[in-house]
C-alpha positions in Angstrom: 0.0 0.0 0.0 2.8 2.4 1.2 4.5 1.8 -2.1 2.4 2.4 -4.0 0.8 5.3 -2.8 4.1 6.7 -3.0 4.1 5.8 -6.3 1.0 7.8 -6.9 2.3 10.7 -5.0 5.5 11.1 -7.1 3.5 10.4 -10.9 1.1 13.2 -9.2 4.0 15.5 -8.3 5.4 14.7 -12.2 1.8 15.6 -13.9 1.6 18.9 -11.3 4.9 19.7 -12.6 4.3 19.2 -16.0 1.1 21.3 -16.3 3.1 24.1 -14.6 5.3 23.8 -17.7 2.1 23.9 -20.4 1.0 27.2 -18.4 3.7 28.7 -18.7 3.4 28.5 -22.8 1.6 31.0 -24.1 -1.9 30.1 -25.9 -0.5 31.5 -29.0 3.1 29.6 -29.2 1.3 26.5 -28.4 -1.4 26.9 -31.6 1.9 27.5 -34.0 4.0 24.3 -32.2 1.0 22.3 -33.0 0.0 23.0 -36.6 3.9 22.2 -37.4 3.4 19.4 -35.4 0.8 18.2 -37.7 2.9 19.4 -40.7 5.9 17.0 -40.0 3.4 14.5 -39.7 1.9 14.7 -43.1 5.0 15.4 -45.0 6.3 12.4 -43.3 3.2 10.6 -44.2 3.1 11.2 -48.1 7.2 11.1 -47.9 7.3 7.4 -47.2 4.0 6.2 -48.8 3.9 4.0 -51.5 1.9 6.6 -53.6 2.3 10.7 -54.4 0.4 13.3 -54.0 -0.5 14.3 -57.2 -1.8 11.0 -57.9 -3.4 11.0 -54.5 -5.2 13.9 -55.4 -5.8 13.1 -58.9 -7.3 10.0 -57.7 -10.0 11.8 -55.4 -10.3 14.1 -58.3 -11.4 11.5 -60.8 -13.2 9.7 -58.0 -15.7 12.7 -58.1 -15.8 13.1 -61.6 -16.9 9.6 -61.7 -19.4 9.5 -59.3 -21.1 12.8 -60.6 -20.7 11.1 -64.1 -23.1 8.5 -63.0 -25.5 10.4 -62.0 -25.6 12.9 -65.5 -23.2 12.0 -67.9 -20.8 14.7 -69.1 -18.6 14.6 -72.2 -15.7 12.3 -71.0 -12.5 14.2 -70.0 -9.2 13.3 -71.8 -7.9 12.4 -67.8 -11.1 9.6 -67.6 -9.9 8.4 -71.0 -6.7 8.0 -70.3 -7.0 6.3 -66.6 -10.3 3.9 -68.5 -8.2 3.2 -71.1 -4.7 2.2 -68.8 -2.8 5.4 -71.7 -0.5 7.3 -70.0 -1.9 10.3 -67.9 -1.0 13.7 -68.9 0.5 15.5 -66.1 0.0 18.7 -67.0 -3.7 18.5 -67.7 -3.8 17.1 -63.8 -1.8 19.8 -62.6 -4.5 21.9 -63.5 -7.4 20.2 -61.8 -5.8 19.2 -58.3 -6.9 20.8 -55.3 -4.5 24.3 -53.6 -3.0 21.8 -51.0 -1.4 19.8 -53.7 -0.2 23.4 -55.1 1.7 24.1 -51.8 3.8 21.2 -52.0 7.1 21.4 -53.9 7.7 20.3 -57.8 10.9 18.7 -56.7 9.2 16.3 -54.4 6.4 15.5 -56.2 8.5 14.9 -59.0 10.7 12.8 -57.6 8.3 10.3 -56.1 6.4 9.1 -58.9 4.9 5.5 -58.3 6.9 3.0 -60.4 4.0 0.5 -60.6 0.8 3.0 -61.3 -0.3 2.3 -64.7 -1.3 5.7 -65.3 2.1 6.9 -65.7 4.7 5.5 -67.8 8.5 6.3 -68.5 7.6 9.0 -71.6 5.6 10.4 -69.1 7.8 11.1 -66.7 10.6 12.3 -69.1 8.1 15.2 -69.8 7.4 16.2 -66.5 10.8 16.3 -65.4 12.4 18.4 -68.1 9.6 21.3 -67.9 11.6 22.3 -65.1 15.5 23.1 -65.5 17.5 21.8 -62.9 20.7 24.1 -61.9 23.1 21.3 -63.0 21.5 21.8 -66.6 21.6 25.5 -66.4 25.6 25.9 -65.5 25.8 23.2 -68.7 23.8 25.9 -70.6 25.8 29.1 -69.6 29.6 27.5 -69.8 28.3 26.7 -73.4 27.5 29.9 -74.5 30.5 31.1 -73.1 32.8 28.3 -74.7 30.4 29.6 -78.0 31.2 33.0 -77.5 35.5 32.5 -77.2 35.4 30.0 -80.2 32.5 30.4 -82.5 33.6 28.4 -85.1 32.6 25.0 -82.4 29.6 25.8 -82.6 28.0 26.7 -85.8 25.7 23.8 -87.4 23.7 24.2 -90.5 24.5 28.3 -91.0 23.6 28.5 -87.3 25.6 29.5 -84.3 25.2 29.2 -81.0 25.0 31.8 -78.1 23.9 32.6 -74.8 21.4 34.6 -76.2 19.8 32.0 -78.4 20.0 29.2 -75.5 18.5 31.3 -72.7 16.0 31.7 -75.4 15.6 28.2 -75.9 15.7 27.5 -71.9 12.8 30.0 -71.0 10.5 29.1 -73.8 9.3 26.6 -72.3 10.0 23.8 -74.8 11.6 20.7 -73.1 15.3 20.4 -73.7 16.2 16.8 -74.2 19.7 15.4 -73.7 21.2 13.3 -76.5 21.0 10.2 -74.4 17.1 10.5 -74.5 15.1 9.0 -77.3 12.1 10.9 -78.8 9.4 9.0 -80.0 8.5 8.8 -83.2 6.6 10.7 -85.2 4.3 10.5 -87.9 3.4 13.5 -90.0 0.2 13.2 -92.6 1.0 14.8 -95.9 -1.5 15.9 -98.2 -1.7 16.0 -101.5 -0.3 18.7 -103.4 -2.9 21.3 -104.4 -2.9 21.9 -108.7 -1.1 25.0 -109.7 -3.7 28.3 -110.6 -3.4 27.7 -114.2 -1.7 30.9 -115.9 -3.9 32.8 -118.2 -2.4 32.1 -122.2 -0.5 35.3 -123.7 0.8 36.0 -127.2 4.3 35.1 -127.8 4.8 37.8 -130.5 3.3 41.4 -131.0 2.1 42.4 -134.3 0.7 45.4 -133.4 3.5 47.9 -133.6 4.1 50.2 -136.2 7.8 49.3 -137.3 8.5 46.0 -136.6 6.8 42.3 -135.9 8.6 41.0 -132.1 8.6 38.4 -129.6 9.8 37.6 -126.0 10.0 34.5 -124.9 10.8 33.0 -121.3 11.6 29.5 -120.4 13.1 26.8 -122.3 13.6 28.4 -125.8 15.4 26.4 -128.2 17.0 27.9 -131.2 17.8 26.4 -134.7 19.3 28.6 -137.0 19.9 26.4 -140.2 16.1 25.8 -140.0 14.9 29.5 -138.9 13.0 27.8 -136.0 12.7 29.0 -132.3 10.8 26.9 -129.8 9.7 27.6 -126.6 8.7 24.0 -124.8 5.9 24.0 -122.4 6.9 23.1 -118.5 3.9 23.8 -116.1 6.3 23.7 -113.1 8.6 27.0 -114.4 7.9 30.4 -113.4 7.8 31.3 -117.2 4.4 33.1 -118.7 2.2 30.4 -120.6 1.9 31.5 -124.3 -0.7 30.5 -126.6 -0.4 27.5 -128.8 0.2 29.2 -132.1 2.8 29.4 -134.8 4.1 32.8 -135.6 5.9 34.2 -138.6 8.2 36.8 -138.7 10.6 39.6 -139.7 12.9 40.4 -137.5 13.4 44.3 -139.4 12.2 47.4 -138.4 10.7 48.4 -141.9 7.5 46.1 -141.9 5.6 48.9 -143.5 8.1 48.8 -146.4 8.0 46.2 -148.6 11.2 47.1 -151.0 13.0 47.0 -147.4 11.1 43.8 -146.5 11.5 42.0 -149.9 14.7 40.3 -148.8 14.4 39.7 -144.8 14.0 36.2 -143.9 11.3 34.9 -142.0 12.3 33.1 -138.9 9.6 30.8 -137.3 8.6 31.0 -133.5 6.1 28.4 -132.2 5.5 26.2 -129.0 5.9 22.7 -128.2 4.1 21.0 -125.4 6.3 18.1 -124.5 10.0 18.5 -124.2 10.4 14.8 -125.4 9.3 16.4 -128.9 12.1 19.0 -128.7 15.3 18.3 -130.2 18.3 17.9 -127.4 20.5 21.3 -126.7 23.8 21.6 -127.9 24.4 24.6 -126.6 23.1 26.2 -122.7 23.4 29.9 -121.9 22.3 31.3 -119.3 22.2 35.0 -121.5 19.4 36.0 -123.2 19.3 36.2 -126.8 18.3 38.6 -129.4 17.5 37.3 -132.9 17.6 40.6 -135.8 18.0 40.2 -139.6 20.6 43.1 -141.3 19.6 43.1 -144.6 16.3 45.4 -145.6 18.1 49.1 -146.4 21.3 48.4 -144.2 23.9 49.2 -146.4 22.7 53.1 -146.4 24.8 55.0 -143.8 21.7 56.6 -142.8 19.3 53.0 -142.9 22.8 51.5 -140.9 21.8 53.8 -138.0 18.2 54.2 -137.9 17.0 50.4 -139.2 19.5 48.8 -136.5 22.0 50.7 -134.8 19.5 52.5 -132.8 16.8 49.6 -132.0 20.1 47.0 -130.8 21.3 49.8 -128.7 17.7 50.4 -127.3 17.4 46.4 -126.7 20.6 45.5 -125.8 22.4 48.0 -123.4 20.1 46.7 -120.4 22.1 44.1 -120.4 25.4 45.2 -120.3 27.4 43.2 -122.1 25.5 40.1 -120.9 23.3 38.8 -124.2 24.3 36.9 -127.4 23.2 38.1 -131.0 22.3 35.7 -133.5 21.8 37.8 -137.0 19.9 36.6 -140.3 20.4 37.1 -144.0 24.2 37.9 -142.2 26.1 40.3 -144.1 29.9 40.2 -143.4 31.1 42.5 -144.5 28.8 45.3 -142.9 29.2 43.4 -139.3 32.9 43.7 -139.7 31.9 48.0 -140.6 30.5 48.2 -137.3 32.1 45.9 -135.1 33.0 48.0 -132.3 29.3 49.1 -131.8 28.8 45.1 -131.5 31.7 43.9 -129.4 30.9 47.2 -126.8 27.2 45.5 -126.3 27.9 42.1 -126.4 30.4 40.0 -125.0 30.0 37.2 -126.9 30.7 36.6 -131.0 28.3 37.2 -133.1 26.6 33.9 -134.2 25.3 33.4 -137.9 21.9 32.2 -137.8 21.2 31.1 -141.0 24.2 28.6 -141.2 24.1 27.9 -137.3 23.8 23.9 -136.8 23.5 23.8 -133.3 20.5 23.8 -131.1 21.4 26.8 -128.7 19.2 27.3 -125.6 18.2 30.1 -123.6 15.8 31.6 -120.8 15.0 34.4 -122.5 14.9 35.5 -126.2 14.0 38.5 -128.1 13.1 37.9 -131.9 13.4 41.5 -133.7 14.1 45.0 -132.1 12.8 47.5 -129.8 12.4 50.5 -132.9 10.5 53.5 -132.3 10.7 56.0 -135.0 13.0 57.3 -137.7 16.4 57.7 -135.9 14.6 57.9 -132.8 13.9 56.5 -128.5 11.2 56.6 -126.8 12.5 57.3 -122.6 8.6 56.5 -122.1 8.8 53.4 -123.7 11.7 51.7 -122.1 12.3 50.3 -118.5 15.8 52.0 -118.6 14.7 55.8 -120.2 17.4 55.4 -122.3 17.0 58.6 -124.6 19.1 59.7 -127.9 21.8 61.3 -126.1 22.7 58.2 -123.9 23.0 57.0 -127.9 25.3 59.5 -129.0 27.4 59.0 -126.1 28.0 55.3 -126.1 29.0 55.6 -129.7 31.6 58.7 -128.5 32.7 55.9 -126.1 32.7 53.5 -128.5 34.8 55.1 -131.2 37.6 56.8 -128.4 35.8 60.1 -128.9 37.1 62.7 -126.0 34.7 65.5 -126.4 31.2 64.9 -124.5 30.2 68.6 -124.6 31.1 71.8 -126.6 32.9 74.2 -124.4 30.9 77.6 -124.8 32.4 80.5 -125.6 34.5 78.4 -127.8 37.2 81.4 -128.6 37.1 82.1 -124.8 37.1 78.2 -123.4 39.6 76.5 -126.3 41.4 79.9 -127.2 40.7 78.7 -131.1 38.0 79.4 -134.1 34.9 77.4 -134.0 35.5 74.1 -136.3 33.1 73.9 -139.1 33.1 70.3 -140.8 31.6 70.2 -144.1 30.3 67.0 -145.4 31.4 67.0 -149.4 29.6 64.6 -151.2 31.4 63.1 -153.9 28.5 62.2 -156.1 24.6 63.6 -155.9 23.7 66.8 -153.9 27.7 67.5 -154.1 28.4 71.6 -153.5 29.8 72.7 -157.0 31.2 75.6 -155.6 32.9 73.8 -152.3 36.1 76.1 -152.6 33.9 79.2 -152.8 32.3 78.0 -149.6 35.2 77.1 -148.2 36.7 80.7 -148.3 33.0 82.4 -147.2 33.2 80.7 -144.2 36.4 80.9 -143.0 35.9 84.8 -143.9 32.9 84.4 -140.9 35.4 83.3 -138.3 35.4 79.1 -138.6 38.3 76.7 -139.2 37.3 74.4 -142.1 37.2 70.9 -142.3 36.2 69.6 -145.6 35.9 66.3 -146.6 33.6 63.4 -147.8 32.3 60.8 -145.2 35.1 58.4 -144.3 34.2 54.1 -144.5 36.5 54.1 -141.3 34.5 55.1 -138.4 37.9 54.4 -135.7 39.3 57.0 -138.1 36.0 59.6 -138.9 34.3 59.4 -135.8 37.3 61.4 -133.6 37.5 63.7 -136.4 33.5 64.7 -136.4 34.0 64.8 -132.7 36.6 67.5 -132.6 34.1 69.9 -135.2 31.7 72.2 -133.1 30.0 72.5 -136.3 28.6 70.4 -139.3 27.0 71.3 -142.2 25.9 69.5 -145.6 23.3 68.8 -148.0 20.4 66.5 -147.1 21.9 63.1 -147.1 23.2 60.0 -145.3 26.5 61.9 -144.3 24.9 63.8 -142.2 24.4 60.8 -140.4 28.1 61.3 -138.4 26.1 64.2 -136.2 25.9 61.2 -133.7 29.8 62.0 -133.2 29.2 65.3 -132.4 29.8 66.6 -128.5 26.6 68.2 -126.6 25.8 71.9 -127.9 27.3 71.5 -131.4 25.6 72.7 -134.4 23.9 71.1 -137.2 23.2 72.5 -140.5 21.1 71.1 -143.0 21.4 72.4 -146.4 17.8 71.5 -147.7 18.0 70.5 -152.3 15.4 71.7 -154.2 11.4 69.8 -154.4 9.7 70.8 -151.2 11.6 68.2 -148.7 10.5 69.9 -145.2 8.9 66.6 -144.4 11.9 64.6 -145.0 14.2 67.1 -143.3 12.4 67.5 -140.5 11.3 63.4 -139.4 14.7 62.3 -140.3 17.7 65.0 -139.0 15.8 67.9 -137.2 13.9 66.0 -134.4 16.4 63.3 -134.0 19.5 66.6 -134.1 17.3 68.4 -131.2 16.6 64.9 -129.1 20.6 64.6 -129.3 20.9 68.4 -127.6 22.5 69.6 -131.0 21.7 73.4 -132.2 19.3 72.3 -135.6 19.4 75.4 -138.2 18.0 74.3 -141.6 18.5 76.4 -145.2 16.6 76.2 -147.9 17.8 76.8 -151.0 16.0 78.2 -153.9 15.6 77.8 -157.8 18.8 79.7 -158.8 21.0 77.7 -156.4 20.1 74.2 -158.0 21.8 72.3 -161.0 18.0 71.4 -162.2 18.0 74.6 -163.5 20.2 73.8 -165.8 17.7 71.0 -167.0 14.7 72.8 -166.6 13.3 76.0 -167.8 11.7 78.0 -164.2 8.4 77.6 -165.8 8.5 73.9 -165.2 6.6 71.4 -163.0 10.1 71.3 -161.4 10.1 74.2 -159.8 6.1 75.9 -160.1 4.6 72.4 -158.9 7.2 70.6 -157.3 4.1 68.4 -155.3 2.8 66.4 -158.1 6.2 65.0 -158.6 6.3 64.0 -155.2 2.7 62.8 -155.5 4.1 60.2 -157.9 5.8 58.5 -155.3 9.2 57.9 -153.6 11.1 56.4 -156.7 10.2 59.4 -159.1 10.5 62.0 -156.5 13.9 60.8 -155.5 14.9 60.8 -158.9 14.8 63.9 -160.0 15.1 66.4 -156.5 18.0 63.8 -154.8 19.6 61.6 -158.0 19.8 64.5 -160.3 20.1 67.7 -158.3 23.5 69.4 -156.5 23.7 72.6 -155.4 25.4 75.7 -156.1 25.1 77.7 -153.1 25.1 81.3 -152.7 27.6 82.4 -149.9 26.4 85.4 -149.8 22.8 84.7 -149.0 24.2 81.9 -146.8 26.3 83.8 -144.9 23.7 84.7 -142.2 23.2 81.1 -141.5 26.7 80.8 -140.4 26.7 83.6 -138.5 24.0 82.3 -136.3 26.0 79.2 -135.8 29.1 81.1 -134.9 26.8 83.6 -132.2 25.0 80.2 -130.8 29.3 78.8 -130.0 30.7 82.1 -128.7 27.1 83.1 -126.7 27.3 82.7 -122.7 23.5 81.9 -122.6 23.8 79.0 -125.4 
């Protein structure tokens, strides 16, 4: 008894001391001790169960879901399919659904304690969920990269793209999962569809009919030239880039006189058509990757004036795009006036010059021009061309072309070059010749020029630099007067107009082409007493009272009698003013 009511006293003396001890904690210290009380014990809990939290939660989640679903059906969630169907769960949609206790606890842990033998989550799975989040080991690997990048860049370029801390930190905060080269990604198949049909391209002409001066074509795409058989063919290929041209044969003349039949009498025609299968094409010989220009240099060529105006011009105007960069192929080829202007050729092209009609190859090409850009008489167009090319840009390729120093008359020409004006007088040797040229000669030098007579030189290296040193030329309507085009900027042209009532020609063929070049035009007419014809006809004659109805007869019978059979005798005297104005437009300030 004694014992153990001795016993009782001392547990009763323990329990009075302890409850001493609880009231001396404070009601608030002892609210905070137990709550993390109760903390240790559920982390400790969920730490060493056999199952996570997330799928805890999950569970109770989809729990619910079924139980409500019983009751009224809902369109099945991707997370009921899944656990239904024993797939693998998609984390991140569960993230989303579990409850704000399951938020509280750390990515790490929940991470890390995945159960191995759930069937809702499988090894892909997991992958996923772990690399959303970077861990720091992965980061450091990240930023010594990208510093090892920036030292040596050349370790780290790969397909024309290299590597740098900027680039990875972009690549690490996107969001997309990084995987290491020891993972395996599954694979993946993507469904290709069928490629869509092309818009078909609307049909176009391949040749244009519709100008005034000349018949041409363009081509793009495969074109295929045969020279020996006058034949250009452009094949068909629906993949290419090319326009689509309509299924039709064309014609042509690749001369800028179509109007003019005695010019067009011995052009040859070259045929341009389309072929639909490249299997019925004959094999190329010959690849360029230049484009072509196809022109015929027969019609009037041969006439100094025709030499300019019928080709010189138009190749300039559709070959000096190109810069050097195209080849020519030239019909009804006539050596002997290629070899004449051979320079002009060589300075646009840098290629030989290719005989068409004896050509047995089968050249091809992307691009083909059959005939020439031509838009007047000795005359461009800026309006009409991509590049605005105009006659002076004309005038001075050819000064380039021929060594020609001169670009520009220097005005005043006795104050600039300390010398008389030059005044080059074209002397024909045959019709429209002066018959008084020494007489002339004296009158003018008399005004205040230095004379240069002489008859148009064959020899353009020779002639050109010799026109180009004049500031003045002068000369009775004709081809010579041609050689203008060698003149500098601010010369003067003078145009001695025969007999017959030949404003029209004068004017269409040297004064609007002389005032497109920036030349100074002045124009003299002579009259009756200053023509041989008087010496063939009395005044009272058609000739001279009714010139018109000659020249209503037509080109052949006009030119007969007012160009063939007429030269002049002109009267310095009467003349004299002319020159005068010449001399005030080199030696005025304003000019």
């Amino acid at each position: 008894m004694d014992l153990t009511s001795n016993k009782n006293k001392a547990m009763g003396g323990q329990e009075i001391k302890l409850m001493r001890v609880f009231q001396r904690i404070e009601p608030r210290n002892f609210a905070v001790g137990l709550l993390l009380g109760c903390f240790l014990v559920t982390f400790a809990y969920f730490s060493m169960a056999k199952f996570d939290s997330i799928h805890f939660f999950a569970t109770l989640n989809v729990n619910s879901s079924v139980s409500v679903e019983n009751a009224n059906p809902p369109p099945s969630s991707d997370l009921v399919q899944n656990i239904v169907s024993s797939k693998p769960v998609d984390v991140d949609k569960e993230l989303k659904n579990i409850k704000s206790e399951s938020e509280q606890i750390s990515s790490k842990n929940s991470n890390a304690s995945v159960d191995s033998k759930s069937p809702s989550l499988n090894e892909e799975s997991l992958q996923q969920s772990t690399v959303q989040e970077l861990d720091s080991d992965l980061k450091v690997e990240i930023h010594d990269m990208a510093e090892t990048c920036e030292k040596k860049p050349e370790l780290c370029k790969f397909e024309n793209v290299t590597i740098s801390d900027k680039n990875l930190s972009s690549i690490s905060n996107s969001g997309v999962p990084i995987v290491r080269k020891a993972e395996t990604q599954p694979e993946t198949t993507l469904e290709t569809k069928p490629a869509e049909p092309k818009f078909k391209k609307q049909q176009v002409p391949m040749c244009d009919l519709s100008q005034r001066r000349i018949d041409k074509c363009e081509l793009e795409g495969d074109v295929r030239i045969m020279g020996q058989n006058a034949t250009i063919m452009w094949v068909a290929n629906s993949e290419s880039d090319s326009p689509d041209y309509e299924r039709k044969e064309w014609q042509i003349k690749p001369y800028p006189r179509k109007e003019d039949p005695n010019a067009m009498a011995h052009v040859s025609l070259v045929k341009v058509k389309p072929i639909d299968n490249s299997d019925e094409a004959p094999a190329c010989t010959d690849h360029r990757d230049v484009p072509a220009i196809v022109f015929s240099d027969r019609g009037y060529t041969g006439n100094y004036f025709h030499d300019f105006t019928d080709v010189l011009v138009p190749i300039f105007t559709t070959a000096r795009r190109f810069k050097g960069e195209v080849e020519f192929l030239i019909s009804d080829f006539k050596i002997f006036w290629i070899v004449k202007y051979l320079p002009i050729f060589n300075n646009l092209s840098n290629y030989k010059i290719i005989n068409f009609d004896t050509d047995q190859h089968v050249r091809c090409y992307k691009q083909a021009f059959i005939g020439l850009t031509s838009h007047d008489d000795f005359g461009i167009d800026p309006e009409r061309t991509a590049e605005r090319y105009t006659l002076v840009d004309f005038t001075r390729f050819l000064r380039t072309t021929y060594g020609c120093k001169r670009d520009t008359v220097e005005i005043p020409v006795g104050k600039m070059l300390r010398r008389k004006p030059r005044l080059l007088i074209i002397a024909r040797g045959r019709s429209r010749r002066f018959v008084n040229l020494e007489e002339i000669i004296r009158s003018a030098e008399k005004t205040g020029f230095e004379v240069v007579a002489t008859e148009a030189d064959g020899d353009l290296e020779v002639f050109a630099p010799v026109v180009n040193s004049c500031d003045v030329i002068m000369g009775v309507h004709g081809a010579g007067l041609s050689n203008m085009v060698f003149l500098p900027i601010n010369a003067v042209f003078i145009q001695i107009l025969p007999w017959g009532g030949l404003e029209w020609v004068a004017g269409n063929y040297f004064k609007r082409p002389v005032e497109k070049m920036e030349l100074k035009y002045l124009q003299y007419d002579i009259v009756p007493e200053e023509s041989t014809l008087i010496d063939e006809y009395p005044l009272n004659h058609t000739v001279f009272t009714n010139p018109e109805v000659i020249r209503n007869q037509g080109w052949k019978e006009m030119a007969a009698i007012f160009l063939d059979k007429q030269n002049v005798r002109l009267n310095v005297r009467r003349f004299r003013p002319t020159l005068k104005k010449a001399l005030k437009h080199l030696n005025s300030i304003d000019s």
